[in-house]
N, C-alpha and C positions, 0 to 999 in steps of 0.2 A: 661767580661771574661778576665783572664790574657793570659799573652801572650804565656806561657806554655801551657796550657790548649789549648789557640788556636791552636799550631803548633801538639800538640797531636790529635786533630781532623784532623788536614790534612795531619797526616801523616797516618790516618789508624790503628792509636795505640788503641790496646784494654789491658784489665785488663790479668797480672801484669804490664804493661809497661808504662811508659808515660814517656813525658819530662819533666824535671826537670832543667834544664839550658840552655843557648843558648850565644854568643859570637860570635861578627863579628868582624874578622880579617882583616883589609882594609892594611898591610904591604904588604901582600903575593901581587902576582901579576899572575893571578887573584886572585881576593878577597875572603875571604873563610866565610860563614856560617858554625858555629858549634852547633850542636845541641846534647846535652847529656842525655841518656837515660836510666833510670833507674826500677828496679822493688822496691816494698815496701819492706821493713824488713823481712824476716821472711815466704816471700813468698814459697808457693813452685810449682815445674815448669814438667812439662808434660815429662816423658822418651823419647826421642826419638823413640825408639826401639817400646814400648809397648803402652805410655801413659798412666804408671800409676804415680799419681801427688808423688813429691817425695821432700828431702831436699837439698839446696846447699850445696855441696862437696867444692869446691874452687871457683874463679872467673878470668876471666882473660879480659882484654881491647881488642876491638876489634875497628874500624872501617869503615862506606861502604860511598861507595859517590853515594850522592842522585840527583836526578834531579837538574838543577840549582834554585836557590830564586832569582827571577828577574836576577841581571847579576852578581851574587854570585854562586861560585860554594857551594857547602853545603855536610857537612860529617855527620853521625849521628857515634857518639860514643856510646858504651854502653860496660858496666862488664857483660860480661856472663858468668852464672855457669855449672859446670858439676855437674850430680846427681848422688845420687848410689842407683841407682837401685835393690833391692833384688835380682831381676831375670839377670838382664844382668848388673851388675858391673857400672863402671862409665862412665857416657855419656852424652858431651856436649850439650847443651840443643840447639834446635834448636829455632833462632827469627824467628815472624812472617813476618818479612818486608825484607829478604834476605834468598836465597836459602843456605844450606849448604856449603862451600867450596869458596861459593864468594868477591868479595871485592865491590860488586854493589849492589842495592837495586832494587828488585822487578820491581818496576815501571821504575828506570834508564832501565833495562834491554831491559826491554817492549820497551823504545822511541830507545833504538837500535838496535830493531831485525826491527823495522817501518823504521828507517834512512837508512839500510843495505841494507834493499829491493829496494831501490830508489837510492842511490845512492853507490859510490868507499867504501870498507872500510876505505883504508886511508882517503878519506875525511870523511868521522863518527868520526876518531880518531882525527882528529883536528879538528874538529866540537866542540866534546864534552871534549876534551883537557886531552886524556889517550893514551896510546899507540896500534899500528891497532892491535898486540900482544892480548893484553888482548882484545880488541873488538870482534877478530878471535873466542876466547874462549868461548865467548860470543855466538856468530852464531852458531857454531860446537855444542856448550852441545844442544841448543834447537832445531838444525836441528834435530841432532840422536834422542833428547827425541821424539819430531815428528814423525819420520821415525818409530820410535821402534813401535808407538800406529796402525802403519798401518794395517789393517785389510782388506787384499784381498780375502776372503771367498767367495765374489758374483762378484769376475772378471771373464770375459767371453768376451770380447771383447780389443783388444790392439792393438797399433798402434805402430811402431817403426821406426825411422831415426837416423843417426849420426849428430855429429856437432862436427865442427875444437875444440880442444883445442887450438892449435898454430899452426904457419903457418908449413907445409909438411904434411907428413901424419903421424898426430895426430888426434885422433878423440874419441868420447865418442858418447857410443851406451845410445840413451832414450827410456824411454818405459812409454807408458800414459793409461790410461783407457780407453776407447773410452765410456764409457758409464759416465763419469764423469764431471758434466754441464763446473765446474771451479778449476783450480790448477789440471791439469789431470794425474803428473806426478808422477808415481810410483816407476820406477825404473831408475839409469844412473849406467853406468860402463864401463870403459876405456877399446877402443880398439872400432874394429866393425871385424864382421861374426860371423859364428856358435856357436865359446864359448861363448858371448857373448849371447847368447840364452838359453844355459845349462845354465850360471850364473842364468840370470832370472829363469828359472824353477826353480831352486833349492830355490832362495830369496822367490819365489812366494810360494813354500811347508811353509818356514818358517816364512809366514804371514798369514797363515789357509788359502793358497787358494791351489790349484791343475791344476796342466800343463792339466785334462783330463776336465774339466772346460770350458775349452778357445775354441769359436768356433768362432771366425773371427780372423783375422791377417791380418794389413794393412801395407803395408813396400815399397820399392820402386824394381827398377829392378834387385838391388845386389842377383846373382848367389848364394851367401854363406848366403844369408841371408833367398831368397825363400826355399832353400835345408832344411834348418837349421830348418826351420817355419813350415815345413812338416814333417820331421823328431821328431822335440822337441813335437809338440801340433798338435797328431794324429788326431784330432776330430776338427780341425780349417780349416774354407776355407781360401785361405789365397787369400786376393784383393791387385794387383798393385793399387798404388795411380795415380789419374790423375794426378797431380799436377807434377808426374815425368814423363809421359808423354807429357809433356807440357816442361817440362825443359830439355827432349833429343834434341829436334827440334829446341828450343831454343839457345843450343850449336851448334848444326851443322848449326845451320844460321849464329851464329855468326864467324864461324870456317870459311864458305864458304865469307862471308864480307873480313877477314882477309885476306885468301890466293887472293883473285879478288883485296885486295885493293894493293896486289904487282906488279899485271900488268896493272892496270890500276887507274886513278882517282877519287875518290867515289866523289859525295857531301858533303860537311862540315857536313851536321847534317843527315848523313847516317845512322850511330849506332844506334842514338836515335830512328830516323825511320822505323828501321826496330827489334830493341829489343823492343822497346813497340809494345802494342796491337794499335790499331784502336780506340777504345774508348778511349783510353789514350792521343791520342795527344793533346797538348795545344799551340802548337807554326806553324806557318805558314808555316815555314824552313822544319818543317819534311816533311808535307803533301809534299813540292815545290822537296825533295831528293827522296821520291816514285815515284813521278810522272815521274822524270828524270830518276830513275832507270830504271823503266816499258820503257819508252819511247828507252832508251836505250840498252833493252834487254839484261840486263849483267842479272849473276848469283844470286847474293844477291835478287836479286827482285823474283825470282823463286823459293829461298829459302822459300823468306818473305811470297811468295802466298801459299807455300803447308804449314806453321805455322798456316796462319788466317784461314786454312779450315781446321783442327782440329776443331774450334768451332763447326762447322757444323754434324763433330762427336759426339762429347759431348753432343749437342742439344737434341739428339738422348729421347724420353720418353718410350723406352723401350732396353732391353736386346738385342731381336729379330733385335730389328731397329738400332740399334748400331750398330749390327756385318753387317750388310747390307750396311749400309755407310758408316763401315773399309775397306768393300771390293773395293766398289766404290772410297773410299780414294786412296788407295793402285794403283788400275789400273791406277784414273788420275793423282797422285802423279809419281810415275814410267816414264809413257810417258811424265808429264814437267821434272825431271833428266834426262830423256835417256841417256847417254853414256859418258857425260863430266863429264873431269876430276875434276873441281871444284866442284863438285854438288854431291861428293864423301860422302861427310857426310852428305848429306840429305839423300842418298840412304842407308848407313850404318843405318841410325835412322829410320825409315823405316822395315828394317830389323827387327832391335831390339823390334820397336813398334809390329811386326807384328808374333813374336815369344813368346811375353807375354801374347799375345790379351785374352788369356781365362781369364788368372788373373783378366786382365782390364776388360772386360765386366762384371766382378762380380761385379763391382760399381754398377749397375741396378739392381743388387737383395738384396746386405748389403745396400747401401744408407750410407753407410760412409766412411770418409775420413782421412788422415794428416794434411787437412788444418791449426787445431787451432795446432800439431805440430808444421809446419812449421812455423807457427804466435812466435809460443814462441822461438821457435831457433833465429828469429830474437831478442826477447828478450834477450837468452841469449848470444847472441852476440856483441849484445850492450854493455849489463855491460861487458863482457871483455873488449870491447873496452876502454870503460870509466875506465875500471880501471888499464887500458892500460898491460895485462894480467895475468895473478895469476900464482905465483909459483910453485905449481904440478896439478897435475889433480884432486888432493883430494880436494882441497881446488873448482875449477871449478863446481866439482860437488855439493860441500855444496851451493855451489852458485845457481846452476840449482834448487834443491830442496827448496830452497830458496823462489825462484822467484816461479817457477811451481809446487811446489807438494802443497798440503793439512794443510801447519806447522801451519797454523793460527788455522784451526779447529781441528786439532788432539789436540793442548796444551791446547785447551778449554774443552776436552775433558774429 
């Protein structure tokens, strides 16, 4: 087999097309594979528009860069003709191995929507040795192609949290499926409360689904957001997540650590032992800072005992038996704060917890959660991190969809 012929099989080349030359540049730096591509005499080439087979009109050079050949980057060049069409005039014909409008070939494309996912764009761009510019272009046309195929028709269940763009307050509202096993993310939109819920309604009419659809709503304590969730999706019970019930207490422990550690001297490895859980500890120092707390009756230790009895709620295998152990919470939680001053944000979170409680107990009849949210926020937090943060919000969110929505199976689509 010649070696045309070979590189026409691995490129995917079917009839008119094939290669016809090839030429290695070893000047350039890096080194360049050129591969030239051609159709036979005489051929004629599919309208665009209609696909009816028609004749070439003119030709003009074009070229896209291909995956590398071993550690050669590689171009494929080709004359491509426009046709005339009897019915729609003259129209560049479109190749099979590169979308309309690109400078990238198909498969290039494919290894950087895969590198994008995992790691900075900037690092893609020097990976692959093009500018993070056109890499961006690259992400953006396939997110929205994705996004556009979305079909929310049989949503009925959604969960919603924010996540920082940048540090203050910046934030981007996500909204997931709750009934969708992986990539659960449907919708993001800069800002967080109520419009941010109109927004979605409205997205959600213009992907065949309907706001009167939606009967669960999972979201955290935000005021503007339960309001919103009750107001937009008449027909939805709406459940506080535990996980933000875990994370009020959470703060006011730590709040209550902070103000106790200005009057007095904590243990070295206090934080740790008192922001993780009990099954979490791995080092002797913590247990040895609990035990000194307790021993010492400060505040933080008070905190830390009314946090680990929550579990004891949650435990809970019914609805009924939940609200019975809040109540029990509540009284022996109260009597360990009683009246000190430090122990002010235990008693506020308390409150708080005990003013949403209906919300909360609907975890015992939906049976679901924001967990795999929260799971992905740490994702996408991450890649901000790592790409030490992105320019607008727009671009944040191409990123979010990226990582969590559905882009892999909608394009296959």
């Amino acid at each position: 087999m010649e070696a045309n012929d070979l590189l026409t099989l691995g490129l995917g080349l079917t009839a008119p097309w094939r290669v016809v030359d090839q030429s290695l540049d070893l000047s350039k730096q890096p080194s360049e594979l050129r591969l030239e591509v051609e159709a036979a005499r005489g051929e004629r080439y599919p309208c665009p528009a209609c696909g009816a087979l028609c004749k070439a009109h003119d030709f003009a050079e074009f070229s896209w860069r291909h995956l590398n050949f071993f550690q050669h980057h590689c171009l494929i060049k080709a004359r491509v003709p426009r046709v005339r069409c009897p019915e729609h005039g003259l129209k560049r014909v479109n190749v099979p191995w590169a979308r309309p409008g690109s400078g990238f070939t198909l498969l290039f494309e494919q290894a950087v929507m895969l590198l994008a996912r995992e790691m900075p764009v900037n690092a893609v761009a020097r990976y692959v040795g093009v500018t993070d510019k056109r890499i961006w272009r690259v992400v953006t046309h396939y997110v929205l192609k994705g996004m556009g195929k979305l079909d929310l028709s049989r949503l009925c269940g959604i969960g919603l949290d924010e996540t920082a763009t940048k540090r203050g307050h910046h934030y981007v509202t996500i909204f997931v499926d709750m009934d969708r096993e992986s990539r659960p993310v449907v919708f993001a939109t800069p800002g967080k409360g109520k419009e941010c819920l109109k927004t979605f309604a409205a997205y959600l009419k213009g992907r065949q689904g309907n706001p009167e659809n939606v009967v669960e709503v999972v979201c955290d304590m935000s005021p503007a957001f339960l309001s919103a969730a009750e107001a937009t999706f008449r027909n939805a019970a709406v459940t506080v997540d535990w996980f933000h019930v875990v994370q009020i207490f959470t703060k006011a422990l730590d709040e209550v650590r902070r103000l106790e550690a200005r009057e007095v001297i904590l243990p070295k490895a206090a934080r740790w032992a008192v922001l993780k859980g009990l099954e979490t500890w791995r080092i002797e120092e913590q247990v040895a800072a609990l035990k000194e707390l307790e021993e010492r009756g400060l505040a933080t230790a008070t905190a830390f005992r009314v946090k680990e009895l929550l579990r004891w709620v949650r435990k809970a295998d019914t609805r009924q038996g939940a609200r019975w152990r809040a109540t029990r919470f509540f009284e022996f939680a109260r009597e360990l704060a009683g009246d000190s001053v430090l122990l002010a944000p235990v008693r506020k979170a308390l409150n708080t917890f005990e003013d949403h409680l209906p919300r909360i107990l609907r975890r015992w009849d939906s049976l679901l959660s924001n967990a795999r949210l929260e799971g992905l926020n740490g994702l996408f937090q991450a890649a901000r991190s790592r790409a030490r943060g992105y320019r607008n919000v727009t671009t944040f969110i191409t990123m979010i969809y990226l990582i969590g929505a559905p882009i892999t199976q909608l394009l296959e689509a």
